[in-house]
C-alpha positions as CSV (number, residue, x, y, z in Angstrom):
1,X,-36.2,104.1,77.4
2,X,-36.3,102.5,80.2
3,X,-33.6,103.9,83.3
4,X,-35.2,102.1,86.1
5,X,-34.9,98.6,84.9
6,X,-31.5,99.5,83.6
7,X,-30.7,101.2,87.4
8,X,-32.0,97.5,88.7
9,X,-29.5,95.9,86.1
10,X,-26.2,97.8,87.3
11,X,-26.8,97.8,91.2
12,X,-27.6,93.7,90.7
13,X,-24.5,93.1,88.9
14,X,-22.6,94.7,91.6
15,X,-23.4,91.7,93.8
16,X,-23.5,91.8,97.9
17,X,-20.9,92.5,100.7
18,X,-18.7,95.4,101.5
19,X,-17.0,96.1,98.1
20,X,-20.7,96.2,96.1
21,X,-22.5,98.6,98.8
22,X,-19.8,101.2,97.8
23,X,-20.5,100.6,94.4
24,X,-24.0,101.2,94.7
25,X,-23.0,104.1,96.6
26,X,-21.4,105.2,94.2
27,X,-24.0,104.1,91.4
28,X,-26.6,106.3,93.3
29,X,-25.0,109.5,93.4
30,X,-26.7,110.1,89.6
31,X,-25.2,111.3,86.8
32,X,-26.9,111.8,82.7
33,X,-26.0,107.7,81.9
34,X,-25.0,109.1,78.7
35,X,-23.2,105.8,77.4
36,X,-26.3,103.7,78.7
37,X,-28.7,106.8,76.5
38,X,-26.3,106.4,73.7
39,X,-26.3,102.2,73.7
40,X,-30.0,102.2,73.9
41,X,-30.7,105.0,71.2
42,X,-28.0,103.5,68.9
43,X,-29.7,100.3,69.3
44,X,-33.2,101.5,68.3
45,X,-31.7,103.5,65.6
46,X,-30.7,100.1,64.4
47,X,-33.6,98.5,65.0
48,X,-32.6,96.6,68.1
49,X,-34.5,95.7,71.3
50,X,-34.5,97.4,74.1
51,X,-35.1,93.7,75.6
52,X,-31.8,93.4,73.8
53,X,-29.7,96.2,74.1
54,X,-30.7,97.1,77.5
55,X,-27.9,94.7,79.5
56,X,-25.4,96.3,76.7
57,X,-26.1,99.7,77.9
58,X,-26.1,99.0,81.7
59,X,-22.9,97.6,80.7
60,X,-21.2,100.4,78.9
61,X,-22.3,102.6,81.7
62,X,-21.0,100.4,84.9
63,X,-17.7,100.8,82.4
64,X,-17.8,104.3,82.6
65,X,-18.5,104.7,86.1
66,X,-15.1,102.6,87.1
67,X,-13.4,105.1,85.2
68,X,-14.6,107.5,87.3
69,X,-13.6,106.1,90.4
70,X,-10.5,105.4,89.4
71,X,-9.7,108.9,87.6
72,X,-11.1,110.6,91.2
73,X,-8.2,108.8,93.1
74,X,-5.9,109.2,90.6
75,X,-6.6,113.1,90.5
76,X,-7.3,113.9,94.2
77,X,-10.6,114.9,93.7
78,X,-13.0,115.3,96.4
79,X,-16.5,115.7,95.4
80,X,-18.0,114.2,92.5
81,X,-22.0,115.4,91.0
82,X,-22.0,117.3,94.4
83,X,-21.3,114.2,96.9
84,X,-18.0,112.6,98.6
85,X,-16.2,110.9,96.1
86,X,-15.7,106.9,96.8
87,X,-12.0,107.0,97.8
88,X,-12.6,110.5,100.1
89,X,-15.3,108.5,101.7
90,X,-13.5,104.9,101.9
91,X,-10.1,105.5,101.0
92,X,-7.7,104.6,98.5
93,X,-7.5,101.1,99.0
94,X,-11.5,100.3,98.1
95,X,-11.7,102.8,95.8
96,X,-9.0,101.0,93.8
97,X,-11.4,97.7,95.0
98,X,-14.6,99.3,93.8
99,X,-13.1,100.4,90.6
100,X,-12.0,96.8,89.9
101,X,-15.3,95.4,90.8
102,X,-17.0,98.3,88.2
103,X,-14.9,97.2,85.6
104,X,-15.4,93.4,85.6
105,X,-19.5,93.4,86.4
106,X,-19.8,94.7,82.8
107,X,-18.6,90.9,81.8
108,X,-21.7,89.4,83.8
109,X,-24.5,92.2,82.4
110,X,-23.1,91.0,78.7
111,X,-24.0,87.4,79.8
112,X,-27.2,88.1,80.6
113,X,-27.9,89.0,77.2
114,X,-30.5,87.2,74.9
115,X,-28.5,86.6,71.8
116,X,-26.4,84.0,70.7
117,X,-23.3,83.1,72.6
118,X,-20.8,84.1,69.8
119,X,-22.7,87.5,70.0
120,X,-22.2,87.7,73.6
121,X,-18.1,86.6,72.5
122,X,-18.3,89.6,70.4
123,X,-19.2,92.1,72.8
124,X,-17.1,91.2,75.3
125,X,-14.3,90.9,73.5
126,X,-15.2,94.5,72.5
127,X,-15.9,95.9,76.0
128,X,-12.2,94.7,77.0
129,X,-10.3,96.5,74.2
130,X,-12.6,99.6,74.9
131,X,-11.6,99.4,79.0
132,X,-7.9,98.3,77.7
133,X,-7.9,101.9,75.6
134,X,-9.3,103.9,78.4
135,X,-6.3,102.7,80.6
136,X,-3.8,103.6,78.4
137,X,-5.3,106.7,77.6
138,X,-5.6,107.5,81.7
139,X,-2.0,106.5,81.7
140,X,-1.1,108.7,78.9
141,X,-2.5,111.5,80.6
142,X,-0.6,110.9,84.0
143,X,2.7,110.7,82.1
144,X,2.1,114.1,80.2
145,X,1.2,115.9,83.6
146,X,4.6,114.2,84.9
147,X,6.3,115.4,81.9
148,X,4.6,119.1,81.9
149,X,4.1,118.1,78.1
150,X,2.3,120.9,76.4
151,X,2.0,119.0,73.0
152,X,-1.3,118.7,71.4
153,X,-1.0,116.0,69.4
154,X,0.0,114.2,73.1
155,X,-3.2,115.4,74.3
156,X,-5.6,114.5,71.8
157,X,-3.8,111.0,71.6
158,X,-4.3,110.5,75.5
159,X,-7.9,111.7,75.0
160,X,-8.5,109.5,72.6
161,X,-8.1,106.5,74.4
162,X,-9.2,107.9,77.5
163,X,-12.7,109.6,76.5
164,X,-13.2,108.5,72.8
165,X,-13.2,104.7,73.5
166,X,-16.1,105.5,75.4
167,X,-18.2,107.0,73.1
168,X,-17.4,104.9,70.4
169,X,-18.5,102.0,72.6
170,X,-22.0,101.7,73.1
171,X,-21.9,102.8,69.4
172,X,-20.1,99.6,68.0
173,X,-22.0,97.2,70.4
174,X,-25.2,98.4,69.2
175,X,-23.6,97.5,65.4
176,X,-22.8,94.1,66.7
177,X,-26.1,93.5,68.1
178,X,-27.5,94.7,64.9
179,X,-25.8,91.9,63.0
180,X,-22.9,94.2,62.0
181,X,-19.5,91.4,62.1
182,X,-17.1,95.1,61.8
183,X,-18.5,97.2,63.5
184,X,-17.2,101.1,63.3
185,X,-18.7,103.5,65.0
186,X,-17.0,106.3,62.7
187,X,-17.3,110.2,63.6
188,X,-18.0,108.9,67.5
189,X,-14.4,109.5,68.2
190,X,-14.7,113.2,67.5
191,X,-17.5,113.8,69.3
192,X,-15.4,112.1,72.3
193,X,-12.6,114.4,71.7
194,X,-15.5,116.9,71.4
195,X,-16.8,116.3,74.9
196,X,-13.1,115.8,76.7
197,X,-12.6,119.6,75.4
198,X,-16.0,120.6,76.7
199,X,-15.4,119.0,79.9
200,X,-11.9,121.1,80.2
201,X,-13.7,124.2,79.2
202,X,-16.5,123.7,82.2
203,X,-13.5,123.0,84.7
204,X,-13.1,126.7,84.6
205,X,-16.6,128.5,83.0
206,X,-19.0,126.1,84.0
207,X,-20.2,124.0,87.2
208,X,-19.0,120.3,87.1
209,X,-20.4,119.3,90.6
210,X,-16.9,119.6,91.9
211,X,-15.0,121.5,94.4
212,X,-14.6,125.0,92.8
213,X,-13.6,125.7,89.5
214,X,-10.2,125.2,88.1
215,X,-10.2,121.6,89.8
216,X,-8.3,120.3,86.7
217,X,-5.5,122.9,87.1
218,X,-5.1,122.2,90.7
219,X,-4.5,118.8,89.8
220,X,-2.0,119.7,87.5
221,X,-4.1,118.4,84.4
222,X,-2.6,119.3,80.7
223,X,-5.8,120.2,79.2
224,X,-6.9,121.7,75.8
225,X,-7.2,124.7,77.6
226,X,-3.5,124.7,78.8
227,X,-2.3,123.2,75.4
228,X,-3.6,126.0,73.4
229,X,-2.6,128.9,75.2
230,X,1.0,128.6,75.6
231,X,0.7,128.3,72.2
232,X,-1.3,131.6,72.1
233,X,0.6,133.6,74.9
234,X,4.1,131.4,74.8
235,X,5.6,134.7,77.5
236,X,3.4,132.7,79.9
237,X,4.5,129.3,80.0
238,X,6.4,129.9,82.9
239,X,3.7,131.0,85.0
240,X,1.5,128.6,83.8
241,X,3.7,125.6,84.2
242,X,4.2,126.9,88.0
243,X,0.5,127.0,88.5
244,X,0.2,123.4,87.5
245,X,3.3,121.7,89.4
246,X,1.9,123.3,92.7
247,X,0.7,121.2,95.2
248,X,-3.1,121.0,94.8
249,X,-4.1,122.5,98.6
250,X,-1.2,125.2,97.8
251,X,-2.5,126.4,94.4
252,X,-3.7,130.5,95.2
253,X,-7.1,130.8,94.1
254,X,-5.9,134.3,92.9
255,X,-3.5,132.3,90.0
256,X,-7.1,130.5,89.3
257,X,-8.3,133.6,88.7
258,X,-5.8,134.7,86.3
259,X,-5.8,131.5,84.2
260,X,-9.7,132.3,83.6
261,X,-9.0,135.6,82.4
262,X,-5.8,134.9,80.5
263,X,-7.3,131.8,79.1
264,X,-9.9,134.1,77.7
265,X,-7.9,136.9,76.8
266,X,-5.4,135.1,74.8
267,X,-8.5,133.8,72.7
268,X,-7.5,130.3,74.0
269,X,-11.2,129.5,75.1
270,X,-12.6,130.8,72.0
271,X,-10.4,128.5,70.0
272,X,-11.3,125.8,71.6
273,X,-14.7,126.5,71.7
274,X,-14.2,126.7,67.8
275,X,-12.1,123.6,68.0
276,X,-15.2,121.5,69.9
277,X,-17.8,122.9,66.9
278,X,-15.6,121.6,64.3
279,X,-15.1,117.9,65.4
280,X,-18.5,118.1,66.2
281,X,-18.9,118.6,62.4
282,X,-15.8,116.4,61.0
283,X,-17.6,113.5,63.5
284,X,-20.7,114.2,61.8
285,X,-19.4,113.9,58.1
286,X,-18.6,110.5,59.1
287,X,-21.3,109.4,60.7
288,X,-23.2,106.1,59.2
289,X,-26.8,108.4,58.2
290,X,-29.0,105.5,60.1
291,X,-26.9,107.0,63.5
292,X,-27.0,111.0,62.1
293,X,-30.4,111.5,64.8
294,X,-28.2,109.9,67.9
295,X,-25.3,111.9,67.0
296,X,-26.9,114.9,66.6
297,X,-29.1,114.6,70.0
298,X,-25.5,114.1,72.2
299,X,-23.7,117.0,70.2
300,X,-26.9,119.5,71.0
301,X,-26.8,118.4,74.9
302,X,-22.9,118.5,74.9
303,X,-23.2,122.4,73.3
304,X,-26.1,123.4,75.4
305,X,-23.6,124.0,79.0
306,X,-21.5,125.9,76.8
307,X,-23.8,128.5,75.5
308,X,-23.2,131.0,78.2
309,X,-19.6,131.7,77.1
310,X,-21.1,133.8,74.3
311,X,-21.1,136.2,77.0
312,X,-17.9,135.3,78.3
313,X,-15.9,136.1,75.2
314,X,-17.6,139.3,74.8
């Protein structure tokens, strides 16, 4: 699997002047390329070339990244894998630029591509429904944080265009670069929803590189979290719904600190911990067999920051 040429790939597509060197930037801060390591392995799974599929995943990933640029300034978060993020560094107006730029240098990696041209049609029709999802999904969530919605079936909707479109797309290019004319990559939307809850449970018990923890409930994020515990513990809603509609610099750390404990004492976390493990399994049931080895490598790494909670719940 080779990163570096795919590294090479992205930062090329990015192009020169002011608007690419903050991409790069931004590029270079890390991160696990987990679309890119799920395009290529879904590719060799399939029997694809990495010669092949390796533009496809340096495309998915330069996908993801604008999402994350764009759901930074959209969230007022700071730090991003430990470093400045793009718009607390440049401001809102390139970040929104940058983002942009992300989000259409996929097009060019796709064209790069050595397979036939109605192939390369395919994919990029493809990789514009996917980014069209995530957008909707983005502004599902932003309405639901407006609208202090505490729904579940709103939140797994909004994650499902927001996250799972994500995961299910390095999955269906791969298909389509394996000759595949519908491509479906089934039981990949689970594990997206899977991950989305992961990544709301590490907000508060884990480390995601950011400020402090409870970032997303600072921001006023509805997460799973949130979603299942007024459910759980319905006397606290109030309190709850306070914590999140205060402004982000105005949030106590001490209500933090309560949502952590109550979160856990209502057996909200463990639910949802429960809730991750059984998508993980539904996604699994529906996974095409030739795929079962890729799925079940990105389920084990999306479990293995969450092992530590057995304590947690003790």
């Amino acid at each position: 699997m080779d990163l570096i040429a795919l590294e090479s790939m992205m930062i090329a597509a990015c192009g020169t002047g002011c608007a690419a060197s903050m991409a790069i930037e931004h590029l270079q801060t890390g991160g696990k390329r987990l679309r890119a390591r799920l395009a290529l392995a879904s590719c060799a799974a399939l029997g694809v070339t990495e010669e092949v599929s390796i533009g496809w995943a340096a495309a998915c990933e330069m996908a993801h990244n604008a999402t994350l640029i764009h759901d930074d300034l959209q969230d007022g978060d700071t730090l991003r894998r430990g470093v400045s993020t793009t718009w607390a560094r440049h401001g809102m107006v390139q970040a929104i630029n940058v983002g942009d730029l992300l989000l259409m240098a996929p097009f060019s990696l796709i064209d790069t591509i050595p397979v036939d041209e109605a192939v390369r049609w395919r994919l990029g029709r493809l990789l514009a429904s996917r980014i069209a999802d995530v957008i909707r999904g983005q502004a599902d969530e932003a309405a639901i944080r407006e609208a202090m919605d505490f729904s579940q079936e709103r939140y797994e909707h909004a994650v499902r265009g927001k996250t799972s479109g994500l995961f299910e797309l390095p999955v269906q290019g791969a298909l389509t670069l394996a000759g595949n004319a519908h491509p479906e990559a089934k039981g990949f939307d689970l594990l997206g929803l899977a991950f989305q809850m992961q990544d709301d449970v590490l907000d508060l018990y884990g480390n995601k590189g950011r400020e402090s923890p409870g970032s997303d409930l600072k921001e006023g994020k509805i997460s799973g979290l949130v979603v299942t515990h007024v459910v759980r513990a319905p006397q606290e809603t109030a309190r709850l719904r306070a914590l999140l509609k205060a402004p982000r610099d105005a949030t106590p750390e001490s209500e933090i600190v309560w949502a952590i404990e109550a979160f856990r004492q209502s057996g909200a976390l463990g639910q949802v911990l429960d809730h991750i493990q059984t998508n993980i399994e539904k996604g699994r049931s529906r996974c095409m067999p030739r795929l079962y080895a890729v799925y079940d490598g990105l389920a084990q790494s999306m479990m293995e920051p969450l092992k530590h909670l057995t304590n947690v719940l003790l």
